[in-house]
KEBA-95906 format. One record per atom (N, C-alpha, C): residue in three letters; x, y, z. Coordinates in steps of 0.2 Angstrom, whole numbers, plus 5000, padded with zeros to 4 digits. Layout:
BEGIN
ALAXYZ/...
***
This chain:
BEGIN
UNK488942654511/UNK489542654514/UNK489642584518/UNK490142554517/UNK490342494519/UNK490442494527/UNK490042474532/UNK490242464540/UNK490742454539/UNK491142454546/UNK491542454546/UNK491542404556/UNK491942344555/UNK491742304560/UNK491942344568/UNK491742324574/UNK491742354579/UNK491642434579/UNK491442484572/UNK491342544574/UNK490842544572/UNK490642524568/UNK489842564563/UNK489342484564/UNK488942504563/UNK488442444564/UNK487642464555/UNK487542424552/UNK487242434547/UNK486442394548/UNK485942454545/UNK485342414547/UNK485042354540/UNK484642324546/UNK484642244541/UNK484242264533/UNK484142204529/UNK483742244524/UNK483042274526/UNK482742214529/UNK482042254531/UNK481942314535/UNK482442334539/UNK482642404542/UNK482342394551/UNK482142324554/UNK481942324560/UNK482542314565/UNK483242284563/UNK483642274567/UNK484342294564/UNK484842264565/UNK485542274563/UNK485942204559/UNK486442244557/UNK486742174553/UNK487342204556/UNK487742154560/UNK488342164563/UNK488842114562/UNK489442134559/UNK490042074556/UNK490542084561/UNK490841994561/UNK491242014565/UNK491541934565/UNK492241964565/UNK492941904561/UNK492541874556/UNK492341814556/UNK492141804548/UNK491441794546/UNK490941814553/UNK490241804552/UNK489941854552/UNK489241844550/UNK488841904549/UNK488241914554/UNK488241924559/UNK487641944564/UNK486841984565/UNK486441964567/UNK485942004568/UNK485842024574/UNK485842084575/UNK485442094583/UNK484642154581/UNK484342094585/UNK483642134587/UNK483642164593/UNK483442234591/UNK483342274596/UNK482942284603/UNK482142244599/UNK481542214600/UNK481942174608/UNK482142114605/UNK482342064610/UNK482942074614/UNK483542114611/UNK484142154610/UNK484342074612/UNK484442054606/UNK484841974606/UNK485341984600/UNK486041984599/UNK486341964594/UNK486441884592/UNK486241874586/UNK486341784582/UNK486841784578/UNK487141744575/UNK487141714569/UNK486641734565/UNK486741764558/UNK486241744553/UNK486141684549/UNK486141634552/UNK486141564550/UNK485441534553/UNK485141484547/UNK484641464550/UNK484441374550/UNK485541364550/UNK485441264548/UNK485441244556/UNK485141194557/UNK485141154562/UNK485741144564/UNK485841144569/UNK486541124572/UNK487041154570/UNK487041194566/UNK487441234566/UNK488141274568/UNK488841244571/UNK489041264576/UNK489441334573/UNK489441364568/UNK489441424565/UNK490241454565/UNK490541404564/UNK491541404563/UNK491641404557/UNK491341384551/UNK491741394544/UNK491341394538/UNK491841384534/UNK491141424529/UNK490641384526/UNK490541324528/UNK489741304528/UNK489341324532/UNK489341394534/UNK488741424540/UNK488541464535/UNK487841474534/UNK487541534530/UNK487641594532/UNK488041594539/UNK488441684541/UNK488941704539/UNK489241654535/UNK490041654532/UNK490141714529/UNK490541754530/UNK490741804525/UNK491241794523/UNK491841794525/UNK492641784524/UNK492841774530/UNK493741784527/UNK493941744531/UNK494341784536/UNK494341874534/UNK494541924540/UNK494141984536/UNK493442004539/UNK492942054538/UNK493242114538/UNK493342164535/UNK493542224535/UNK493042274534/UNK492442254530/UNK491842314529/UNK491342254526/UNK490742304528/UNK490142254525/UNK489642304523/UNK489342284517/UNK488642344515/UNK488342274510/UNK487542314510/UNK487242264507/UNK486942304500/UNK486742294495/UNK486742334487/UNK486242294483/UNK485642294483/UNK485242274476/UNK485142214476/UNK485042194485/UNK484742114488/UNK485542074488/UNK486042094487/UNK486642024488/UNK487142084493/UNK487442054496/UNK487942064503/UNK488542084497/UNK489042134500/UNK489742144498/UNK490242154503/UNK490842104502/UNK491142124509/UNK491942124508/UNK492042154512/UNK493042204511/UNK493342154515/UNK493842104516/UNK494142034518/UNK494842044516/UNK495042044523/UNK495942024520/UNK496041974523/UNK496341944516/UNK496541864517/UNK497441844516/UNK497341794520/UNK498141774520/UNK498541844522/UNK498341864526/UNK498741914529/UNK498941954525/UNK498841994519/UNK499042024515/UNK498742054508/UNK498042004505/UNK497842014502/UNK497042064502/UNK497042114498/UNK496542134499/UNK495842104493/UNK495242104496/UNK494842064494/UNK494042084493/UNK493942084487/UNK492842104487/UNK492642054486/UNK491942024490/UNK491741984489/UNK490941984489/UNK490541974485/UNK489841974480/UNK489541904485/UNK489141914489/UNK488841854490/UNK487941854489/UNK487641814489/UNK486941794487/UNK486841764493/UNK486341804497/UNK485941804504/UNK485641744502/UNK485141734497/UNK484641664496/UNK485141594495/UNK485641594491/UNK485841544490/UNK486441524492/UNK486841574495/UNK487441614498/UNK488141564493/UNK488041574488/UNK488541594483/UNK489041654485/UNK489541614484/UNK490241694484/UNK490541694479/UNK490541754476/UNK490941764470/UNK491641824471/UNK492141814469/UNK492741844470/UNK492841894465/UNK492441974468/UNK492442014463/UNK493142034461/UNK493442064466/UNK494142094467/UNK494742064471/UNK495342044469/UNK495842034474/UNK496742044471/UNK496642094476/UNK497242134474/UNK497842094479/UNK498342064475/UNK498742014478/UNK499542034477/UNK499742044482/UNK500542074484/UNK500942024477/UNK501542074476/UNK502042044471/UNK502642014477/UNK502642034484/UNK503342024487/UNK503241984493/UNK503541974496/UNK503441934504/UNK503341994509/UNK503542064508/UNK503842104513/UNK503242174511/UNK502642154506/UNK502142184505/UNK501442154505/UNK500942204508/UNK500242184510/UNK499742224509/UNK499342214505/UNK498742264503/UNK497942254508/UNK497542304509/UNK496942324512/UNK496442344511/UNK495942354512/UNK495542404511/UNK495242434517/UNK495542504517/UNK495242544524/UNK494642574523/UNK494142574519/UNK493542584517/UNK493242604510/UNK492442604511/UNK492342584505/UNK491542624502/UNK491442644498/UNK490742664496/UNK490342614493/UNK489742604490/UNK489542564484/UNK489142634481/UNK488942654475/UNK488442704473/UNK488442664466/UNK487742674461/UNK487742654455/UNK488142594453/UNK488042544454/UNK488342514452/UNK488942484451/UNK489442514456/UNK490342494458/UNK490442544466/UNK491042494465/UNK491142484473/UNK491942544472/UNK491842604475/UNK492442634477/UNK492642644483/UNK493442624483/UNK493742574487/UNK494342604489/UNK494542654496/UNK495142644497/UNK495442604500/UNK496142604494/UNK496642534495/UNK497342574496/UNK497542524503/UNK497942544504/UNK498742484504/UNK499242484503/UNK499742474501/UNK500342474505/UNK500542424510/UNK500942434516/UNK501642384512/UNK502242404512/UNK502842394511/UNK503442404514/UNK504042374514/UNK504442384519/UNK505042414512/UNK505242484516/UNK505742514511/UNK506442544512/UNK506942544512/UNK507442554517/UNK507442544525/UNK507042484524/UNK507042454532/UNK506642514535/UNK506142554534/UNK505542554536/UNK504742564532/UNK504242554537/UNK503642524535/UNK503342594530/UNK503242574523/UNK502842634519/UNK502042634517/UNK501642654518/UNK500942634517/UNK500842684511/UNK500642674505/UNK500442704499/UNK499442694499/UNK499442754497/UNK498442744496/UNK498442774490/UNK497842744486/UNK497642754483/UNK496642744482/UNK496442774478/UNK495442754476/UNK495642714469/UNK495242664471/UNK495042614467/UNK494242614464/UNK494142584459/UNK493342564457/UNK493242494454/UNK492942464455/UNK492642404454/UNK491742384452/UNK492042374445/UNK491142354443/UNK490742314448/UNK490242314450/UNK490142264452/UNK489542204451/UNK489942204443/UNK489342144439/UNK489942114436/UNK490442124432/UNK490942094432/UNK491742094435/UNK491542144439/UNK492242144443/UNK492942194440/UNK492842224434/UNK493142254431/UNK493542334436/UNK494242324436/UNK494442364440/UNK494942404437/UNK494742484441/UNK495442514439/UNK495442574444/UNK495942594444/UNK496342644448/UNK496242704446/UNK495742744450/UNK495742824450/UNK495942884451/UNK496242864458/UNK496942924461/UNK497342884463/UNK498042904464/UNK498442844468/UNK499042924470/UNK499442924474/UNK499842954477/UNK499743024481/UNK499143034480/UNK499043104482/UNK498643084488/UNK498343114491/UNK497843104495/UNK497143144493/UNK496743084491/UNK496043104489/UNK495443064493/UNK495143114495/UNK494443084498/UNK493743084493/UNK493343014495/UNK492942994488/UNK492343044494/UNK491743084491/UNK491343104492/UNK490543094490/UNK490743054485/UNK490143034482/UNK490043024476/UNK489342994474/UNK489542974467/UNK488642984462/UNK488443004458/UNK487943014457/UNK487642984449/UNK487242974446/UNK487142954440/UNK487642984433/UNK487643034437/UNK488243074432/UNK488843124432/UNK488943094441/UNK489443134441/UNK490043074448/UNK490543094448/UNK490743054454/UNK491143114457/UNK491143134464/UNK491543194468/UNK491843154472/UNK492343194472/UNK493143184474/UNK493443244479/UNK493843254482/UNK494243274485/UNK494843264485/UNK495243314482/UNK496143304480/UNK496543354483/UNK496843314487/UNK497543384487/UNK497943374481/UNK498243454481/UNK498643474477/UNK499443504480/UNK499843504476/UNK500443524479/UNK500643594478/UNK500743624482/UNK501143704481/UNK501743714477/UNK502043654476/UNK502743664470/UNK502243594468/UNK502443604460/UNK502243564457/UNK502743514456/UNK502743444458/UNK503143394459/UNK503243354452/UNK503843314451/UNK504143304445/UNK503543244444/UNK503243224438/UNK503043164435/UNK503243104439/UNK502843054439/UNK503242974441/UNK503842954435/UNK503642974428/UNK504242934424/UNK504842994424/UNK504743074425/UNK505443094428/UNK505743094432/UNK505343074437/UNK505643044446/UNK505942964445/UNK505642924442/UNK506042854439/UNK506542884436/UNK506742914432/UNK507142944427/UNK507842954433/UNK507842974438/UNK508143024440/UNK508342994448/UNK507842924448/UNK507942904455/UNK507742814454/UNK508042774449/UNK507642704450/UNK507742674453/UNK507942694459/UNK508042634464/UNK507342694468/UNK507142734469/UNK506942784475/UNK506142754476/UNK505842784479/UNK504942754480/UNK504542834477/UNK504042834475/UNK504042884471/UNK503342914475/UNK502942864481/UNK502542894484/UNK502942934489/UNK503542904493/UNK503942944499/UNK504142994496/UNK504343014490/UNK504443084488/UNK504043124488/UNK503443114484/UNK502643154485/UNK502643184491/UNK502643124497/UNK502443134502/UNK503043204506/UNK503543184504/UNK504143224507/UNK503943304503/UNK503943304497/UNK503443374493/UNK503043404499/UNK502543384499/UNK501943384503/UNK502243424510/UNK502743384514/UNK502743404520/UNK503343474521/UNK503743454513/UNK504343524510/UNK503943594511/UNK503743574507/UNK503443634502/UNK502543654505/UNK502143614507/UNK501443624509/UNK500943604504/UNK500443614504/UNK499743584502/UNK499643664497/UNK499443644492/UNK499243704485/UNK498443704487/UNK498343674492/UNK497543674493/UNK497143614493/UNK496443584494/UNK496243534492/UNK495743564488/UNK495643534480/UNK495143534474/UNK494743484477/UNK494043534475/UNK493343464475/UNK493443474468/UNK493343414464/UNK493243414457/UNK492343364459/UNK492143384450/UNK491643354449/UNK491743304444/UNK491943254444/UNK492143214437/UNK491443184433/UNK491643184427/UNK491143124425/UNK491043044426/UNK490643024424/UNK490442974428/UNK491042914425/UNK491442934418/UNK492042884416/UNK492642914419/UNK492742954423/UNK493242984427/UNK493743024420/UNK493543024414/UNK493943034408/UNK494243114409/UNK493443154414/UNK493643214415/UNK493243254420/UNK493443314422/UNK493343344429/UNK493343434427/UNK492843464432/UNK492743534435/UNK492743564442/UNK493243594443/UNK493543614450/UNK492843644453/UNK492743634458/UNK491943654460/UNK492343724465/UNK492743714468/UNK493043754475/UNK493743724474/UNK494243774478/UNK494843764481/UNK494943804487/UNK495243754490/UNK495443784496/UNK495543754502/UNK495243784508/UNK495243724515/UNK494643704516/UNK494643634508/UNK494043584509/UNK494043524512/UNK493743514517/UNK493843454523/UNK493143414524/UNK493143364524/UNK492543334526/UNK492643304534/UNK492243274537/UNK492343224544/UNK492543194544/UNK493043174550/UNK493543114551/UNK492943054550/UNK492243074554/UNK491743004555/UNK491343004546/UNK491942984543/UNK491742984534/UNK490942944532/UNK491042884536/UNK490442844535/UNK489742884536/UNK489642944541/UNK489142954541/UNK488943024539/UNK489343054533/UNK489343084528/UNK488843094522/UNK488643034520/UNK488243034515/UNK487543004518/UNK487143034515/UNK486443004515/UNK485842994511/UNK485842924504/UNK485542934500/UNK485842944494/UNK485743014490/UNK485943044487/UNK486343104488/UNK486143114496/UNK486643204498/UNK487243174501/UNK488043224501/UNK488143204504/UNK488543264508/UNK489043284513/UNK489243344515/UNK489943364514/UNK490143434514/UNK490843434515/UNK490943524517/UNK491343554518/UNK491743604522/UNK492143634517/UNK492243714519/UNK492643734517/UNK492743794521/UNK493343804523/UNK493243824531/UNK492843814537/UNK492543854536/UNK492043834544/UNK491343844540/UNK491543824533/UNK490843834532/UNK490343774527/UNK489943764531/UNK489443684527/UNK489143674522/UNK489143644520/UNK488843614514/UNK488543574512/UNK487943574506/UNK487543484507/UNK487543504501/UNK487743434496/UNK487943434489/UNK487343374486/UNK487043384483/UNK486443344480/UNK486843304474/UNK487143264473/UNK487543214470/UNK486943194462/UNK486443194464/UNK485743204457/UNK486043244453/UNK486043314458/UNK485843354452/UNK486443394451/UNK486943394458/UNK487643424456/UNK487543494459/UNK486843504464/UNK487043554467/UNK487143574474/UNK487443614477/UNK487843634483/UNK487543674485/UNK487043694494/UNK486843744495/UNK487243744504/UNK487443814507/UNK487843804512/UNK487243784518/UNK487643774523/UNK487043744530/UNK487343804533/UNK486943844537/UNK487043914541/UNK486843864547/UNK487343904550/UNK487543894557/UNK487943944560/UNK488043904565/UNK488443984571/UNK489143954574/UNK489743984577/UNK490143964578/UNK490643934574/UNK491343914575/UNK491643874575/UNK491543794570/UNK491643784564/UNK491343694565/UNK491843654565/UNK491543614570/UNK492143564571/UNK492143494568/UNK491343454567/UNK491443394565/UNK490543394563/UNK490143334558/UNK489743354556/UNK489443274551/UNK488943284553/UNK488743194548/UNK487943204549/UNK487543134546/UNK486943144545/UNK486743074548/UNK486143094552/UNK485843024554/UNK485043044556/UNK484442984554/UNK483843004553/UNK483643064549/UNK483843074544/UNK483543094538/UNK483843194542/UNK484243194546/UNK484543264548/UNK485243264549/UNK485543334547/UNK485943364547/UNK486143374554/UNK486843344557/UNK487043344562/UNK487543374563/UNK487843454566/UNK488643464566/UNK488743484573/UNK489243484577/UNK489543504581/UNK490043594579/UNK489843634583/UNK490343684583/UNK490643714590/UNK490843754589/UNK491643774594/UNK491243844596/UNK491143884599/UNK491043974603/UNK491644014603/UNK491844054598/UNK492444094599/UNK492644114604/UNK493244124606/UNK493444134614/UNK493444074619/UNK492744054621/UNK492544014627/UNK492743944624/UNK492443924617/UNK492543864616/UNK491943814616/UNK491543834620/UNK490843784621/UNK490643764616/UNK490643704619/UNK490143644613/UNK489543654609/UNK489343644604/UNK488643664605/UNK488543594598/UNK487743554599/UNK487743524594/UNK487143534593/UNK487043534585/UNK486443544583/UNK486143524578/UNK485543514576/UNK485243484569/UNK484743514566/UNK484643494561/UNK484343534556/UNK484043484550/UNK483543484548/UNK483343464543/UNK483743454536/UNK483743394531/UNK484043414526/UNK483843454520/UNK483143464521/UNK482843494517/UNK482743594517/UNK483043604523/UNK483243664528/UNK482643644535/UNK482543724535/UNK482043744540/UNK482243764548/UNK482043764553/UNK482543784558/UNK483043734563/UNK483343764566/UNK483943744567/UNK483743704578/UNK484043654579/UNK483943644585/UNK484543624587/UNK484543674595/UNK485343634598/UNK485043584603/UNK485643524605/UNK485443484610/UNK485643514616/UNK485443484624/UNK485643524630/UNK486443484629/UNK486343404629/UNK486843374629/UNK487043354634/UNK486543364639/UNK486743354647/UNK487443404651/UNK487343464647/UNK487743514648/UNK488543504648/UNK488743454645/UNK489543414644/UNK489543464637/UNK490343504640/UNK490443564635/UNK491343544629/UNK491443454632/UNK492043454629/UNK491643384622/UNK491543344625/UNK491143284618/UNK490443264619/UNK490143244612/UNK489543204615/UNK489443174618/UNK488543154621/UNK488443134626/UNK488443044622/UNK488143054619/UNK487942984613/UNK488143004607/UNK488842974604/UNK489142994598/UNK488642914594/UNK488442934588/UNK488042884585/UNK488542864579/UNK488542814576/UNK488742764570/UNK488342724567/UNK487742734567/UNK487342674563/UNK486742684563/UNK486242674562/UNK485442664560/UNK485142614556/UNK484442604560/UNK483842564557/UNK483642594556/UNK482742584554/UNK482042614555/UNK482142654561/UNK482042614567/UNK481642644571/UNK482342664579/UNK482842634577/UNK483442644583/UNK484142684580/UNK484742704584/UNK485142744583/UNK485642704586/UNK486142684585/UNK486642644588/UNK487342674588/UNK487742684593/UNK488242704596/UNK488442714602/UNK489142744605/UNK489442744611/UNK489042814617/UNK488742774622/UNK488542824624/UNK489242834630/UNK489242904634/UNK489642944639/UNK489042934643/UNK489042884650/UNK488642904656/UNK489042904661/UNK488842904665/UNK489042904673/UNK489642864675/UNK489442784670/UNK489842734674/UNK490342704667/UNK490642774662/UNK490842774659/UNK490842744650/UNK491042744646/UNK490542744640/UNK490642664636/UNK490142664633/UNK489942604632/UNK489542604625/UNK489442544623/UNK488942534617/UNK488142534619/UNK487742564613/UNK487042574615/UNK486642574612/UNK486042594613/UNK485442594606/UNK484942634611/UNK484642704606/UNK484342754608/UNK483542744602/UNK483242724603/UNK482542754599/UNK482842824597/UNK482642824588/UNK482642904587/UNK482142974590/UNK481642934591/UNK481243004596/UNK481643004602/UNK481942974604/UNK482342974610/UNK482943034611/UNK483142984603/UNK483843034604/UNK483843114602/UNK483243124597/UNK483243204597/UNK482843244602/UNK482643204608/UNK482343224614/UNK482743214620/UNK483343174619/UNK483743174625/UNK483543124629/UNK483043104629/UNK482743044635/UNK483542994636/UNK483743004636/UNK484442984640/UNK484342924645/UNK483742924650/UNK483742854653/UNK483442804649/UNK483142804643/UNK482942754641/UNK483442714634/UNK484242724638/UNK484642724634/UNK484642614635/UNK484942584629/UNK484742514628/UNK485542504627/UNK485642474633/UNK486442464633/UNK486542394628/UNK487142384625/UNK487342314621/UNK488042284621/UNK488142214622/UNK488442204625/UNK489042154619/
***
């Protein structure tokens, strides 16, 4: 998964510290020393443009690293959305992708990003001005990531990309409850009109026929409805997958989807679920108590085995230490203390122990 700057933090390749981006450079912080740098190593350096070896681009939207080179999601010239392939040893940048507005009063993005097997998928998003107000279109994109060869997978619906495995890529689609006219009969019938505003007006007319998980093939040529129904993944998507597993819901009930081999086992738990992600090789969710409401969070192994709640310093509305990131050996995100919340670094024995004072504040 592609960071995501100011919320997620990605651990370095060797896995002892972090790689932190931000505006156009690429940072290191060690934990060890808790110093953030420049990943630049020229003398004098004063690390403003793109002769610094921290250069990423020219506005950082997401950062992941894939098979020894850097990849990073850049919008440029205010409008343009952009992938960009760099070489850590020699820091070459190569211009995989760049989706480039046709109008003055339109501007493309990228709101996040996977890499798996060898291509980057990419939600793109699509902001235009239409009867004098602002319309954001989305769509999934994929991008080779050895020549750069792109194409467009879903566009106008809402789909969430789940994962992608040697043989299969998972998806998440809504569907409509009235099945809505084609693009070339809704041209037909309206060519002046916008064809995603309609969908969407569907959508909110008529309601949701359900979300399908399909299973596609790995050419997207074709697909098998795995479930239908009220399948929902976590708002914190970035910390959904791990590896080769990744998670997803269907009503109040979980799941860990081995993307290898295409198969689905549920996670047994109790209560209400309300939100759920994975960090240090466990299953993490959060659930609700019927009636009462109380928090309860707990983990569990990915492989199963038994189940542990935290105390969580007995706070029954959010976590005490919501996490976004991981290295080796530390857990990084916004801890809730005393003197109100802030950014941190917990050791993993720490964090599934609670040791709470020996939280590493960062600045």
């Amino acid at each position: 998964m592609f960071s995501v700057p100011s919320v997620s933090w990605y651990s370095s390749q060797d896995g002892t510290g972090f790689y932190v981006p931000e505006h156009s450079l690429l940072y290191y912080y060690d934990p060890d020393s808790r110093t953030k740098i420049p990943l630049c190593s020229q003398s004098g350096c004063a690390h403003s443009n793109q002769s610094c070896q921290a250069y990423l681009a020219e506005n950082v939207q997401g950062f992941v690293t894939y098979q020894g080179a850097w990849y990073v999601l850049a919008l440029e010239e205010g409008s343009q959305a952009v992938l960009w392939k760099i070489d850590p040893q020699n820091h070459q940048r190569t211009k995989l992708c760049s989706i480039v507005p046709e109008h003055d009063q339109e501007a493309y993005y990228f709101s996040s990003g996977f890499v798996s097997h060898g291509y980057a998928y990419l939600n793109l998003q699509h902001q235009l001005v239409w009867n004098d107000e602002v319309v954001e279109e989305s769509s999934l994109i994929r991008v080779h990531l050895t020549d750069g060869t792109t194409e467009t997978l879903v566009e106008d619906v809402p789909v969430t990309f789940l994962g992608a495995g040697e043989d299969r890529v998972l998806l998440a689609v809504e569907t409509f409850a009235v099945p809505p006219l084609s693009e070339e009969e809704y041209r037909k019938q309206h060519p002046n009109g916008n064809y995603y505003t309609y969908l969407q007006l569907q959508l909110s007319e008529y309601g949701s026929g359900g979300v399908e998980l399909r299973e596609y093939t790995p050419d997207m040529t074709s697909y098998q409805v795995l479930t239908k129904g009220n399948v929902w993944v976590s708002p914190t998507l970035f910390l959904t997958r791990y590896g080769d597993y990744t998670l997803y819901a269907v009503d109040h009930t979980l799941y860990l989807f081995d993307l290898s081999t295409g198969e689905s086992r549920p996670v047994v738990h109790e209560g209400i679920l309300r939100n759920f992600m994975m960090i240090a090789g466990q299953i993490v969710y959060l659930t609700r108590t019927p009636g009462s409401g109380t928090l309860a969070i707990c983990h569990t192994a990915m492989e199963g085995g038994p189940v542990h709640q935290l105390e969580n310093k007995g706070a029954e509305d959010s976590a005490v230490f919501s996490f976004s990131g991981e290295c080796k050996d530390y857990i990084y995100g916004i801890y809730s203390g005393e003197d109100g919340d802030h950014k941190a670094l917990l050791t993993k024995e720490d964090y599934f122990a609670e040791r709470y004072e020996n939280i590493i504040p960062v600045s």
